[in-house]
N, C-alpha and C positions, 0 to 999 in steps of 0.2 A: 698539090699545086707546085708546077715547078719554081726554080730561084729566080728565073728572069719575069718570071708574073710578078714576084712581089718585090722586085726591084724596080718594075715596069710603076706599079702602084705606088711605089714609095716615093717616086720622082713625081705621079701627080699631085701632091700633095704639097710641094714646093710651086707650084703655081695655083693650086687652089686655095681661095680663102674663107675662113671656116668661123663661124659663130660659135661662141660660148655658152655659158649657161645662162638659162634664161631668167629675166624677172616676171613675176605674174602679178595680174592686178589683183583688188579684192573678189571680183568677180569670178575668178579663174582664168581670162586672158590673160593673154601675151602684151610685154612692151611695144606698142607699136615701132615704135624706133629701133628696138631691136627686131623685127621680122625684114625676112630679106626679101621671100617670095610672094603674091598673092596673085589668087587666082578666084575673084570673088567673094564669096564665102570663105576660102579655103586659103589660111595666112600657113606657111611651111619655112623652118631653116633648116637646109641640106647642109652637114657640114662633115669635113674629112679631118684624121689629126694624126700624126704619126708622132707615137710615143717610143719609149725603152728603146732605140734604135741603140746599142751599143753591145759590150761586154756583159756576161755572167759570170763569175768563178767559182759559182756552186749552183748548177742548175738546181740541183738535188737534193738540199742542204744536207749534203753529208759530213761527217768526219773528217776529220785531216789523216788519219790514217786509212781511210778508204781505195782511192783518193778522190777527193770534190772533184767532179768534170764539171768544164767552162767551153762555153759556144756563144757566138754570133749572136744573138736574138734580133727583132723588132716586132712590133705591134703598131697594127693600121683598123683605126675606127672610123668609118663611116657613119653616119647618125642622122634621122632626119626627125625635128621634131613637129608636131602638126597641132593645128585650135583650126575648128571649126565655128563658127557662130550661129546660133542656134535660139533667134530671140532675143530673150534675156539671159539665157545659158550658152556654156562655151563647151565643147567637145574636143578633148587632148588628144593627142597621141605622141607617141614614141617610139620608130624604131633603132634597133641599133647591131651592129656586128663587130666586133673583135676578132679582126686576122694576125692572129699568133706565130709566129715563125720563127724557127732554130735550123741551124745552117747546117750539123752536122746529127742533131738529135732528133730523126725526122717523128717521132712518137712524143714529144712535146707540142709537137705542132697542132692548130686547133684551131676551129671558129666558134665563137663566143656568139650567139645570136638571144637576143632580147627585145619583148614587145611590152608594148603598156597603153591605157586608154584609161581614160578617167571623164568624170562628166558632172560639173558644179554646177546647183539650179539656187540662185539666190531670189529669194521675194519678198515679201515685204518685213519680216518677223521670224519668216523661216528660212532654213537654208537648204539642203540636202545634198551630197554627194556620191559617188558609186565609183569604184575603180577596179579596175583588173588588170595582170599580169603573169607575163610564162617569158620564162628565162631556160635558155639549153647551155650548158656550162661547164667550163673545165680551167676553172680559176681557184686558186688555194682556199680554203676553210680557214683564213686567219693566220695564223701562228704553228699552231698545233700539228696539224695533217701533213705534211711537206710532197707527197703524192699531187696531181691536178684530177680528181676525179670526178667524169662526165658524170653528170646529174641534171634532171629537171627540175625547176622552180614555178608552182602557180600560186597565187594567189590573189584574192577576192575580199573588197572591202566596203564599206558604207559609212557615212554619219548623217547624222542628223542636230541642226543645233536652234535652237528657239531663243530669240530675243525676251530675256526677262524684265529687263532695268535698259535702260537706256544706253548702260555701258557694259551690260553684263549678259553674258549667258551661257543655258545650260544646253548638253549634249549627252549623245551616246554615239558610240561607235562600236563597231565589232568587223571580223577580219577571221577567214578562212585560209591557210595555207596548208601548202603538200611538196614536201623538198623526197624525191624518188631517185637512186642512185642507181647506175649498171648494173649487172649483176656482175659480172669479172672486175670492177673496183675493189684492190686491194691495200690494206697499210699494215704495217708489222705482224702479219699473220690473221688481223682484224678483215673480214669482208663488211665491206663500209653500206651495200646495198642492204645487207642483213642487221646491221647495227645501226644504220641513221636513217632509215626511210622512214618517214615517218608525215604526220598530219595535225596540227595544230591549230584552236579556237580560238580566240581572245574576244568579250565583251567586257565594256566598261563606259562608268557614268565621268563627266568632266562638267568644269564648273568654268566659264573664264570670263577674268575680267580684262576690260582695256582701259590699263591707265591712263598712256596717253597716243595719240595717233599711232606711234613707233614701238610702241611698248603692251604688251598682255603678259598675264600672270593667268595662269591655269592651276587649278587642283582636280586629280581625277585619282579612281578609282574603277581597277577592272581584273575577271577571274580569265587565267590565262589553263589550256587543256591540252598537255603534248602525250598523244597516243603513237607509239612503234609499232609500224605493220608485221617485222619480226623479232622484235628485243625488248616485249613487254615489262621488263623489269626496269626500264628505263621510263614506263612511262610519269607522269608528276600531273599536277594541277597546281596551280599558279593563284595567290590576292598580290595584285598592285598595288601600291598608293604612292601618288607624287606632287610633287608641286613642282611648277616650272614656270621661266621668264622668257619670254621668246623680245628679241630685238628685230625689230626692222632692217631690212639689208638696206636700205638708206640712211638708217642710225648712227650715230658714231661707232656706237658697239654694236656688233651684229652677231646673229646666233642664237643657240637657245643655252640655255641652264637648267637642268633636270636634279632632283635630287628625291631620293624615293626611299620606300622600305616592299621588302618581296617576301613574303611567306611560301618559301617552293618545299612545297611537298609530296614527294615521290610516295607511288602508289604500292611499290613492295616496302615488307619493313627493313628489312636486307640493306637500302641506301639508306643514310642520313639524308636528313633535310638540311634547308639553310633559312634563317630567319636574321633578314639584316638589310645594312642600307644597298641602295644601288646609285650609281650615278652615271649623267650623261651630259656631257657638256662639249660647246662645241660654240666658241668664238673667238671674235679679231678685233682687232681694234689698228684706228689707223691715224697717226703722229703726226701734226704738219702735213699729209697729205703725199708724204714721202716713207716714212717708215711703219710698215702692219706687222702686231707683233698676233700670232696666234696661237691657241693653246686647245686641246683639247682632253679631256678625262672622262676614263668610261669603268664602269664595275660593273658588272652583271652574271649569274648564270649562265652556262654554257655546258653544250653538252660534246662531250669525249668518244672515241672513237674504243676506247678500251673500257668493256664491260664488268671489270672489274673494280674501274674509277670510272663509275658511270658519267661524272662533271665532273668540273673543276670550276673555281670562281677567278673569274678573269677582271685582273684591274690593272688599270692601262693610264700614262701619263704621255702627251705630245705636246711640242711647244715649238714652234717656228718664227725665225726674223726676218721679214725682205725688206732691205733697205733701197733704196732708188740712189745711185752713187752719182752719177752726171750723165745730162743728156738723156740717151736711150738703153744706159748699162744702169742693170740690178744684179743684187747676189739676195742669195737664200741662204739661209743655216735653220737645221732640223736639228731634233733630237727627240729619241724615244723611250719609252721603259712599260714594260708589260711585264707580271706576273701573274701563274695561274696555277694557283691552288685545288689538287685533287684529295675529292673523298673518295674511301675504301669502303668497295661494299661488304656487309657485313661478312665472316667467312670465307673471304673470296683469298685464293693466294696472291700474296703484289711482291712483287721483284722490289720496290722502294715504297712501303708504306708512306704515306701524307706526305710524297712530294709537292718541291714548289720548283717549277721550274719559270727560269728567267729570261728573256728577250731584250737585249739592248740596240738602239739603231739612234745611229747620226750620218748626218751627208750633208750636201751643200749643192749650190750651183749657181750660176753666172748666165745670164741674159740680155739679149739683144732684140730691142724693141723695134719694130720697123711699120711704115705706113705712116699718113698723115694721121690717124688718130693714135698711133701705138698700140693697136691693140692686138697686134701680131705679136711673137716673143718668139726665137730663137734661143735654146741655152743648153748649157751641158751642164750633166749633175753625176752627184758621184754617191753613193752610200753604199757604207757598211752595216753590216746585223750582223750580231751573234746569240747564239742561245746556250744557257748553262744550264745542266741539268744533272741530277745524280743516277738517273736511268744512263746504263752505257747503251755509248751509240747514238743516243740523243743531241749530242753537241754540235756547234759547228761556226764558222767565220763563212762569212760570204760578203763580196764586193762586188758592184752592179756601178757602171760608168758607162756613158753616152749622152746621145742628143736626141731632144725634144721640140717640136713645134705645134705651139698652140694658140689659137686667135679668140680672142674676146675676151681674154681672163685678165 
């Protein structure tokens, strides 16, 4: 696509205005006050957002003796989200696109295309759900990968949950995915379509209570199945068990709180297993009505693009402050910290046996709220990451600074 299309694009987005994320009722609908469009049956919000419009100084994350190359970037999401009514049941949808753009790297450039649909049947005692999704994508793997390698994403899910007690009940759910990479996707000599293609099951039983309107506590258990179409020695079987507190997004405290143990046992005797906690947590809280502070903490299994450290255990600390300073000016302050822990399979050569490599990120940024509701924003931000590691080559500083506009958040 040439420069002046997405320069063309990038200006409608300063007169376009754009909804945020949505609330859903218990039913599976939409906030009526938040839908823009309706056409019947058929409630829809189109919305546009143009993000990262600024600097990179490490596309690549490379070394500093490399040297890091920096370009131009932006990014333009288009999105529409859709509920259908259907009775007493509601039919979701989701499209979405990421147009990616680097001004002088024209092989970074990319469109991010994502679908979804989902379909909640509530009745009297029972509930049941169904949802599906495929994702085409060429966004990072996290930390680890520093490549953007195209890949597809399906996956297929269900629940079911039964009114036991008045305020209680029990569930299963289960969930098929399949993440398929290029074949010419490559990372430090690793072919990624040969090493992470792979297909995944998860079932599992869950128990939940609702303490109170705003508030449920869950306890489940479920056996998770990761098969490699060609890096069978990666493959594992999975026991869950968790308990977790989910808060109301009209809560004071909002988010969930997971906290778990995972028995991941690989199916060659060559990898070590891991037997221990996991955790997933993800909330805000908000001061006077002026300052949200957030935090987020995640541990889990993950799987490695080096078949030698077939995983690593990844555990991750984020915590954020926006303050509301006067008027329609806000600032942000971030800060990050990830470590991820690789096992050596057994025999295998490693250049740095039982590394742990480190991830640190902090930024900030400053916002301008516009509109009679404020629910426009305006703001530039600025962040840096780096990563230390004893694998050479592995290191790097990057800096990322520009302007964002985003509506309804």
């Amino acid at each position: 696509m040439r420069t002046s299309s997405f320069l063309l694009a990038g200006l409608l987005v300063l007169i376009t205005q754009t909804a945020g994320a949505q609330t859903t009722t218990p039913d599976g609908g939409p906030d009526p006050s938040m839908v823009r469009v309706r056409l019947g049956p058929l409630w829809m919000n189109p919305t546009l957002a143009l993000t990262n419009l600024g600097m990179d100084d490490n596309i690549f994350n490379e070394p500093a003796d490399a040297p890091p190359k920096r370009d131009l970037t932006l990014t333009l999401s288009p999105q529409t989200d859709l509920w259908l009514r259907m009775g007493r049941t509601w039919l979701s949808g989701n499209l979405r696109q990421d147009i990616v753009w680097y001004k002088d790297h024209a092989s970074e450039r990319s469109g991010n295309t994502s679908y979804g649909v989902g379909w909640r049947v509530p009745l009297n005692r029972l509930a049941f759900g169904t949802s599906a999704g495929w994702a085409s994508t060429r966004e990072r793997l996290g930390v680890e990968i520093d490549t953007r390698p195209r890949r597809d994403e399906t996956k297929y899910g269900a629940t079911v949950e039964i009114r036991a007690l008045s305020r209680t009940f029990i569930g299963v759910n289960g969930s098929w995915t399949r993440t398929e990479f290029e074949t010419n996707e490559f990372f430090l000599g690793s072919n990624l379509h040969d090493e992470l293609t792979r297909e995944g099951i998860v079932a599992g039983l869950a128990l939940r209570h609702q303490l109170t309107p705003l508030t449920s506590l869950t306890f489940s258990a479920s056996r998770a199945e990761d098969r490699f179409e060609f890096s069978p020695v990666r493959d594992s079987n999975s026991m869950i068990y968790s308990a977790s507190i989910t808060f109301d997004a009209s809560a004071l405290i909002r988010g969930t709180a997971s906290v778990g143990y995972r028995d991941f046992a690989p199916r060659f005797s060559t990898v070590p297993g891991y037997k221990g906690m996991t955790t997933a947590v993800d909330l805000s809280y908000t001061l006077f009505g002026a300052t949200r502070f957030g935090g987020q903490v995640t541990r889990d299994v993950q799987y490695s693009y080096d078949v030698n450290q077939p995983y690593y255990l990844a555990t991750g600390v984020n915590a954020s402050v926006a303050q509301q300073i006067f008027g329609p000016i806000d600032a942000i302050g971030r800060i990050g910290w990830q470590r991820l822990d690789y096992e050596d399979r057994a025999g295998a050569s490693v250049a740095v046996p039982g590394r742990s490599d480190y991830v640190h990120t902090a930024g900030g940024g400053v916002g301008y709220r516009m509109g009679s509701t404020g629910n426009m924003r305006i703001g530039f931000n600025i962040d840096r990451q780096t990563r230390t590691s004893d694998m050479p080559g592995r290191q790097y500083e990057g800096l990322r600074y520009g302007t964002s506009i985003t509506y309804g958040t």
